[in-house]
VEXDREN-2710 file (C-alpha; in Angstrom, 1 decimal):
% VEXDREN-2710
k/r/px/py/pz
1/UNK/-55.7/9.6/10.9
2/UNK/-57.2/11.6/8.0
3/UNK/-55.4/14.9/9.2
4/UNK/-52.0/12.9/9.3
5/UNK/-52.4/11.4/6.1
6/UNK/-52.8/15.1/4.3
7/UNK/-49.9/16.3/6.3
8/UNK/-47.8/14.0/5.2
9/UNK/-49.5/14.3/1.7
10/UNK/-49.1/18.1/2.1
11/UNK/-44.9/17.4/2.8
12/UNK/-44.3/15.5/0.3
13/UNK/-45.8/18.1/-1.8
14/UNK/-44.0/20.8/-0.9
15/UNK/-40.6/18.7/-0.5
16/UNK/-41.0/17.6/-4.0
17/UNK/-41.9/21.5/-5.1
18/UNK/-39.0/22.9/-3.1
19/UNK/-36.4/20.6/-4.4
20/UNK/-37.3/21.4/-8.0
21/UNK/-37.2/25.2/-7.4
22/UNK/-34.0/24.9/-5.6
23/UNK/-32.6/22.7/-8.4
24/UNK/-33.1/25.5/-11.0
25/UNK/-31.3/27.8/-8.9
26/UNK/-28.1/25.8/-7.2
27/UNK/-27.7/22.9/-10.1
28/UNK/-24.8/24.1/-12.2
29/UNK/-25.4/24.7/-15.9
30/UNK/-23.9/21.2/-17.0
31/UNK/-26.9/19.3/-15.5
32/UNK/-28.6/20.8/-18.5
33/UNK/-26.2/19.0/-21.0
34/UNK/-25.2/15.7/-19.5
35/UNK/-27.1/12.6/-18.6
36/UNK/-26.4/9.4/-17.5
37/UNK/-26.1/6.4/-19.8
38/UNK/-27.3/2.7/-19.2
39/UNK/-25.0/1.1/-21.7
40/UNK/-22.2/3.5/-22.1
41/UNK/-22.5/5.2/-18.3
42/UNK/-23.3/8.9/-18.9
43/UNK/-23.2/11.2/-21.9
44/UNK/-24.0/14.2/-23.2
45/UNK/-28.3/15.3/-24.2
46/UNK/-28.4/15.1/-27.8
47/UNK/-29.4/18.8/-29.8
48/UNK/-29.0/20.7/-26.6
49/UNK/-27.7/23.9/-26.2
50/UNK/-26.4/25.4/-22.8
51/UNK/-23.7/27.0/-20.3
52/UNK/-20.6/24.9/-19.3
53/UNK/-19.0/25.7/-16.1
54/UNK/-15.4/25.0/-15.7
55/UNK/-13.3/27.3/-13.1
56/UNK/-13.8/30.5/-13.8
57/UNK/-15.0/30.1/-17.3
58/UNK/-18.9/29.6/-18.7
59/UNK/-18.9/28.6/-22.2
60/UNK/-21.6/27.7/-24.6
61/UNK/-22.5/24.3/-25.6
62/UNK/-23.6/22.8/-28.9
63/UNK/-24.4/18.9/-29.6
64/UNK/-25.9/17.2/-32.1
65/UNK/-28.1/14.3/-32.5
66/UNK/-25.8/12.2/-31.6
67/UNK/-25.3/13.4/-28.1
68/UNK/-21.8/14.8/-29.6
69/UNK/-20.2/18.5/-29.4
70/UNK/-20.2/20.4/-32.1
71/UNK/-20.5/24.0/-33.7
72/UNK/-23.9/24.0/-33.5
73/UNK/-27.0/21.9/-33.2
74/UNK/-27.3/19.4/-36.3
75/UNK/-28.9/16.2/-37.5
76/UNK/-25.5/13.9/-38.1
77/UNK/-26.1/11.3/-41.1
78/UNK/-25.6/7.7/-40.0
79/UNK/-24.4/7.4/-43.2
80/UNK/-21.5/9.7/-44.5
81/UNK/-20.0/9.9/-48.7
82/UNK/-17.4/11.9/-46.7
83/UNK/-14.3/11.1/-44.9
84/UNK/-15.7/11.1/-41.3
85/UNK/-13.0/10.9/-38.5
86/UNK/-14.6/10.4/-35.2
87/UNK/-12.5/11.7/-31.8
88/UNK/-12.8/10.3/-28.6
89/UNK/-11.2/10.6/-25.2
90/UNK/-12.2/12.0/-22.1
91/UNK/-12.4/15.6/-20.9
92/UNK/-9.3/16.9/-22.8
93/UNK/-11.1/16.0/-26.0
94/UNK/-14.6/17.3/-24.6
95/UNK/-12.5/20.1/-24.1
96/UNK/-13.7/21.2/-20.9
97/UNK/-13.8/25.3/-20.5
98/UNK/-13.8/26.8/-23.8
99/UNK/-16.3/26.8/-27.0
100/UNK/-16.4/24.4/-29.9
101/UNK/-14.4/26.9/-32.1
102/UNK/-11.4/27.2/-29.3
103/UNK/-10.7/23.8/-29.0
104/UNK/-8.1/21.2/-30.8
105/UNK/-11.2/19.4/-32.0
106/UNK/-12.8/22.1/-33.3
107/UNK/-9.6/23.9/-34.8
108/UNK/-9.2/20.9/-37.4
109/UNK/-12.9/20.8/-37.9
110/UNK/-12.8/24.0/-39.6
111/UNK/-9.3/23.8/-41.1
112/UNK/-10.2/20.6/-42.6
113/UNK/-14.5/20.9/-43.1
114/UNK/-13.2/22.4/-47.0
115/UNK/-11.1/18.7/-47.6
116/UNK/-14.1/16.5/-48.0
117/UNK/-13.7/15.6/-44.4
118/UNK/-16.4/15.5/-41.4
119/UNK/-15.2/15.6/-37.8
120/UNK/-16.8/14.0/-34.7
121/UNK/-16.5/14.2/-31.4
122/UNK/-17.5/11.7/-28.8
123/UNK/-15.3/12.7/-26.0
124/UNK/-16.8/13.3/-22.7
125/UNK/-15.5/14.0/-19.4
126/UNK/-14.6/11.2/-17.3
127/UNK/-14.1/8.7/-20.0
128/UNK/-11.7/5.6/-20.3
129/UNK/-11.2/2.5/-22.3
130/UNK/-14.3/1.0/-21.3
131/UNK/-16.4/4.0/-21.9
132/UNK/-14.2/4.0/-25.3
133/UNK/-15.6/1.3/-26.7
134/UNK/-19.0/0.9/-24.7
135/UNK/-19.4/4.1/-26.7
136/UNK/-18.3/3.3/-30.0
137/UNK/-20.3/0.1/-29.7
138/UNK/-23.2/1.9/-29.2
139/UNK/-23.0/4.5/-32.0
140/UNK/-21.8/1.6/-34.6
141/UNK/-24.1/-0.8/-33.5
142/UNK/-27.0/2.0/-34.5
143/UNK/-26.2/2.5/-37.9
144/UNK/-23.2/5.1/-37.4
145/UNK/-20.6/4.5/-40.4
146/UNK/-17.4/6.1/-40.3
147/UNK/-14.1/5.6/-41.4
148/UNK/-11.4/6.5/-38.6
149/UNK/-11.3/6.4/-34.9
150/UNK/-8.6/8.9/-33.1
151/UNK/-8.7/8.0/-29.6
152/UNK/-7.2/10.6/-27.2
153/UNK/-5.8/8.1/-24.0
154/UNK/-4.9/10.5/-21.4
155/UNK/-3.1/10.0/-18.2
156/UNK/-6.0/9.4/-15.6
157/UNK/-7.6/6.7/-17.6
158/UNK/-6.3/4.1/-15.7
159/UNK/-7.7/5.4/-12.1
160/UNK/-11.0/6.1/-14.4
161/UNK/-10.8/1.9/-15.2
162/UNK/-10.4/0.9/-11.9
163/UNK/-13.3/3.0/-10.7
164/UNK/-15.7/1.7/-14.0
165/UNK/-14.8/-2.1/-13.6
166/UNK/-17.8/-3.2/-12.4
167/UNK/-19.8/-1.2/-14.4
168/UNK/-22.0/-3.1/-16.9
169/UNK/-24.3/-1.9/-19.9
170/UNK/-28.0/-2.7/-19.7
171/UNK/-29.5/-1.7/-23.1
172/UNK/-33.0/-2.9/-22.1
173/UNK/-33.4/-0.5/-18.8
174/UNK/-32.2/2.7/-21.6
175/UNK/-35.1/2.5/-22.9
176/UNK/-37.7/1.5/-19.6
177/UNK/-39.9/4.1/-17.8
178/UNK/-37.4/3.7/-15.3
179/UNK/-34.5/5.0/-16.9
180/UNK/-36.4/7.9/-18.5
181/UNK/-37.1/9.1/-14.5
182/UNK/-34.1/8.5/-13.5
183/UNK/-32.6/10.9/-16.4
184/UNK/-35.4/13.8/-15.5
185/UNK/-34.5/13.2/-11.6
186/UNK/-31.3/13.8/-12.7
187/UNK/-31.5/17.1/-14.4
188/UNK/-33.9/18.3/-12.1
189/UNK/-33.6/17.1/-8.8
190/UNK/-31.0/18.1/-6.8
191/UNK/-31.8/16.0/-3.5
192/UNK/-31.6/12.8/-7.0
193/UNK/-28.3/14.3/-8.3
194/UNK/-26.9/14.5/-4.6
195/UNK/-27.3/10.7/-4.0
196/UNK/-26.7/9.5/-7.4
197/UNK/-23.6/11.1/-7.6
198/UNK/-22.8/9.7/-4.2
199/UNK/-23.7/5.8/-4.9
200/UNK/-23.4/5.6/-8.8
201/UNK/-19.8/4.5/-8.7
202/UNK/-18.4/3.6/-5.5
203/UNK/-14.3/4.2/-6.0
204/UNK/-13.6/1.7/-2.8
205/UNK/-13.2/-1.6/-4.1
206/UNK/-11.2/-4.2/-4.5
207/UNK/-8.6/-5.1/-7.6
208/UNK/-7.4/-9.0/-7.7
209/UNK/-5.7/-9.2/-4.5
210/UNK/-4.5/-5.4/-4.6
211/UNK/-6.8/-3.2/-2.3
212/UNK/-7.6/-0.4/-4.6
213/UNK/-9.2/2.6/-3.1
214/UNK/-8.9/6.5/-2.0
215/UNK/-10.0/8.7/0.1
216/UNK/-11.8/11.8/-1.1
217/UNK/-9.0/13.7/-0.4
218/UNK/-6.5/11.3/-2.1
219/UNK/-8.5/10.4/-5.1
220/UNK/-7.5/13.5/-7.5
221/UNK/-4.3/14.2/-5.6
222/UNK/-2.6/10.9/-7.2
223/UNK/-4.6/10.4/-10.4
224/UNK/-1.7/11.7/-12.4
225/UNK/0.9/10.0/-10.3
226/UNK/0.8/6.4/-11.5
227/UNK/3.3/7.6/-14.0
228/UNK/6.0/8.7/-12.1
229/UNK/5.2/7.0/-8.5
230/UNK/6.6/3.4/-8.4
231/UNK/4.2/3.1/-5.0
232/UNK/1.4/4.2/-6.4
233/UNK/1.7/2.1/-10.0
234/UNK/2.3/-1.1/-7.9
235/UNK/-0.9/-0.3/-5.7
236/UNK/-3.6/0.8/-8.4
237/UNK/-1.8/1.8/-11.8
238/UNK/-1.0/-1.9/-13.1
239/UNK/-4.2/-3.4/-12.4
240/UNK/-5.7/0.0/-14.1
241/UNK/-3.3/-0.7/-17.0
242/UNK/-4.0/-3.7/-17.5
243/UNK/-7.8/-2.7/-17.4
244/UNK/-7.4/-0.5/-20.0
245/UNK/-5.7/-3.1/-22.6
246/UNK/-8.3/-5.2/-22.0
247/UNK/-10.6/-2.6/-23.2
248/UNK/-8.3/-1.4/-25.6
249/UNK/-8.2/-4.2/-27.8
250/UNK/-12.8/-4.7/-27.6
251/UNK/-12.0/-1.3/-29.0
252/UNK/-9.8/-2.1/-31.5
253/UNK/-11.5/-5.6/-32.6
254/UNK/-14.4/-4.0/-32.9
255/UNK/-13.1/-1.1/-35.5
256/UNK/-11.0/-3.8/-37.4
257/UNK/-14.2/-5.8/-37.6
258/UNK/-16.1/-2.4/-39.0
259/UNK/-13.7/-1.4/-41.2
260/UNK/-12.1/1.8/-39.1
261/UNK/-8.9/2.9/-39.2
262/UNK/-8.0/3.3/-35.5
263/UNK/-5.1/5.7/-34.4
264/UNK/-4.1/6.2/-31.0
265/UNK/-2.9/9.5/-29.3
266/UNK/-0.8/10.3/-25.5
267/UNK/0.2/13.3/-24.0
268/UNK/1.5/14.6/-20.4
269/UNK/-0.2/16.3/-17.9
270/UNK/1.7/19.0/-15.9
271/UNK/3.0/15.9/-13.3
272/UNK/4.8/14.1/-16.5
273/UNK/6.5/17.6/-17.3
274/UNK/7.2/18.4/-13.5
275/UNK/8.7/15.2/-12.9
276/UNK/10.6/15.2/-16.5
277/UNK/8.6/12.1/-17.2
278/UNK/9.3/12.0/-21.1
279/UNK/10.4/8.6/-21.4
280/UNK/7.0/7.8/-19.5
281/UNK/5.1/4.4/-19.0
282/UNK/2.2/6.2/-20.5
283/UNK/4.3/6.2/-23.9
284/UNK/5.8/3.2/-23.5
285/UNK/2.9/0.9/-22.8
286/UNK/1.1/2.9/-25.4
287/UNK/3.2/2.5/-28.4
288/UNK/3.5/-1.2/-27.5
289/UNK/0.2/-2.2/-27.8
290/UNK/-0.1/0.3/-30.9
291/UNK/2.5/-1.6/-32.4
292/UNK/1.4/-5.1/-32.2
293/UNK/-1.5/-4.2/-33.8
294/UNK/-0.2/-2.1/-36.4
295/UNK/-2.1/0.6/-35.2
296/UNK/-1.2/4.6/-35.9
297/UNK/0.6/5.9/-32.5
298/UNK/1.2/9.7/-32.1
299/UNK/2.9/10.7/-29.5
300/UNK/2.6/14.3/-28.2
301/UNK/5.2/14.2/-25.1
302/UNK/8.6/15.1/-26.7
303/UNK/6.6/18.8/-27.6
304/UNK/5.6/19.6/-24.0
305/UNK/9.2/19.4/-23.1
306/UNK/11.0/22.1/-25.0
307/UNK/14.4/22.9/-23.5
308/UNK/13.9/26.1/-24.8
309/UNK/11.2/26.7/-21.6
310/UNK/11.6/26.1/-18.2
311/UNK/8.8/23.4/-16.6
312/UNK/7.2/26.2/-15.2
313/UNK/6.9/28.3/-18.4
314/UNK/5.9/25.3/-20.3
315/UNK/3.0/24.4/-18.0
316/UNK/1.8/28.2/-17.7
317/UNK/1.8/28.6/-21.6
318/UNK/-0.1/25.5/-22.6
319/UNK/-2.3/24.5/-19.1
320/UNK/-5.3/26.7/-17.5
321/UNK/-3.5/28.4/-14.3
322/UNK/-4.0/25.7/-11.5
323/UNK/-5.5/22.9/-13.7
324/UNK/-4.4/20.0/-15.9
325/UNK/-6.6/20.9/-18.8
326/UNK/-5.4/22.5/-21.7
327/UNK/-6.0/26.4/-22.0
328/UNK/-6.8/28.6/-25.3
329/UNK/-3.0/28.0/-26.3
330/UNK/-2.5/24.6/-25.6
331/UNK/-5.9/23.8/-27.7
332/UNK/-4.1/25.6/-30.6
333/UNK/-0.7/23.9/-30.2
334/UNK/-2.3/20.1/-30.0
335/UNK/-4.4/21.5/-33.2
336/UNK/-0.8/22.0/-35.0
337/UNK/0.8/19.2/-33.6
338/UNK/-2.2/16.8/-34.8
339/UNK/-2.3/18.8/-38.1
340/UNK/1.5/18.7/-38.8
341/UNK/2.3/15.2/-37.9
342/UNK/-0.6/13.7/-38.8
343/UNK/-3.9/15.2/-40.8
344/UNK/-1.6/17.3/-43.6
345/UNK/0.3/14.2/-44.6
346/UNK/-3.2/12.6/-44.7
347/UNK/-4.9/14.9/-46.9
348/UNK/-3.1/17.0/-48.0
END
């Protein structure tokens, strides 16, 4: 019995030691960076510096205490004398591939970093409304003052709704023994990270009386489609909608209640251009709810269709090849566009 017992002692052992080596090697970079949240789902490790992996690019990666990206690792103030204009959107506004200094975000930081202004950045892949204002809860809630929200709504935010709907914050588990394994296992287990990324967020589920699920391999083929697929906005895309303006307006009571200015921001992904989807839903439904609340509404569509390019040339200038994510360029051109319609009237 004894000799069992220290084999199965001696497994466990080596099991445990094995899965930690083997984490090291065959975790990618971004385990370093990102952790998962108990009130706002997952994040990024606050004053951490590592290697992003996105396609075929590695890029450096800076945050600050606040679990944001930035240029560089920094202590942020909670409170500001500044103008402070806090970002947020999902991994457009992360800005997924390229360093702090290529992207839209971090364009107008240092244009604007001379005007008396300080820029913010909560965006983080994979977020939606809820994560929106789960988020922004959390950081005004502990003492963060600033004065203007710019949330970036992107196109697959209402699949992203669907699939966070049952998700619910638990602030007294973030701080629990509990949670603080489950964040190491995380970054440092890969046989952890395999399961939790299996049966964190189940996307089968049901939506009211609509079944709303997919497949693995149908789950990023239509997450752009809502738009422009009457099928597909009938079977997920309205309940997703109307997900997201639930979550919309926590967001925007809860700036109007704090005093922030909250402006709101939509642009296409390559489908919307494909399909000549200018006159989109996404715009639309956007600039409706913007309205009634007298909320700032910029809309970037109208500039990714330029009849002076074909669809093709349009998407190859301002997408990464094969991707929906902006490349160097089309960080540059949202900088302008932001700049031109909206941050040089404002402060300049």
């Amino acid at each position: 019995m004894k000799v069992i017992f220290k084999i199965i002692i001696y497994t466990i052992v080596i099991v445990i030691a094995s899965d930690l080596v083997m984490a090291k090697l065959f975790l990618p970079p971004d385990v370093n960076f990102r952790e998962p949240s108990e009130y706002y789902h997952h994040g990024l490790r606050p004053n951490s510096v590592s290697y992003g992996i996105w396609g075929n690019s590695t890029y450096v990666i800076y945050t600050n205490s606040l679990g944001l990206r930035d240029k560089n690792n920094r202590e942020v103030n909670m409170n500001s004398s500044t103008y402070r204009i806090m970002f947020i959107g999902d991994s457009f506004t992360e800005s997924v591939g390229y360093p702090y200094n290529m992207t839209f975000v971090g364009i107008i930081d240092d244009k604007y970093s001379d005007e008396e202004v300080e820029i913010l950045n909560a965006g983080v892949l994979s977020y939606s409304p809820k994560l929106y204002y789960l988020k922004t809860k959390y950081l005004i809630e502990r003492g963060l003052k600033f004065d203007e929200l710019i949330v970036m709504v992107d196109i697959s935010d209402v699949q992203d709704e669907i699939v966070y709907r049952y998700f619910e914050p638990n602030m007294n588990s973030s701080y629990s023994y509990l949670f603080a394994a489950k964040t190491f296992l995380y970054q440092n287990s890969l046989i952890f990270r395999g399961f939790y990324s299996t049966f964190r967020d189940p996307i089968k589920g049901s939506v009211g009386n609509t079944s709303a699920y997919w497949r693995d391999d149908q789950y990023n083929a239509v997450r752009g489609t809502w738009t422009v697929d009457k099928q597909e906005l009938e079977k997920w895309g309205n309940a997703g909608l109307a997900f997201a303006e639930e979550n919309m307006e926590k967001l925007y009571r809860i700036c109007a209640g704090n005093k922030i200015k909250m402006t709101v921001v939509v642009y296409p992904w390559p489908t919307q251009i494909q399909e000549n989807d200018s006159d989109s839903i996404q715009v639309s439904f956007w600039r409706n709810f913007s309205e009634e609340r007298n909320i700032t509404f910029i809309n970037l569509f109208p500039y990714f269709f330029n009849p002076r390019l074909t669809t093709n040339q349009t998407i190859e200038r301002y997408f990464i090849k094969g991707d929906v994510h902006w490349n160097e360029e089309g960080h540059a051109y949202v900088a302008e566009l932001l700049e031109e319609d909206y941050f040089d009237k404002k402060f300049k």
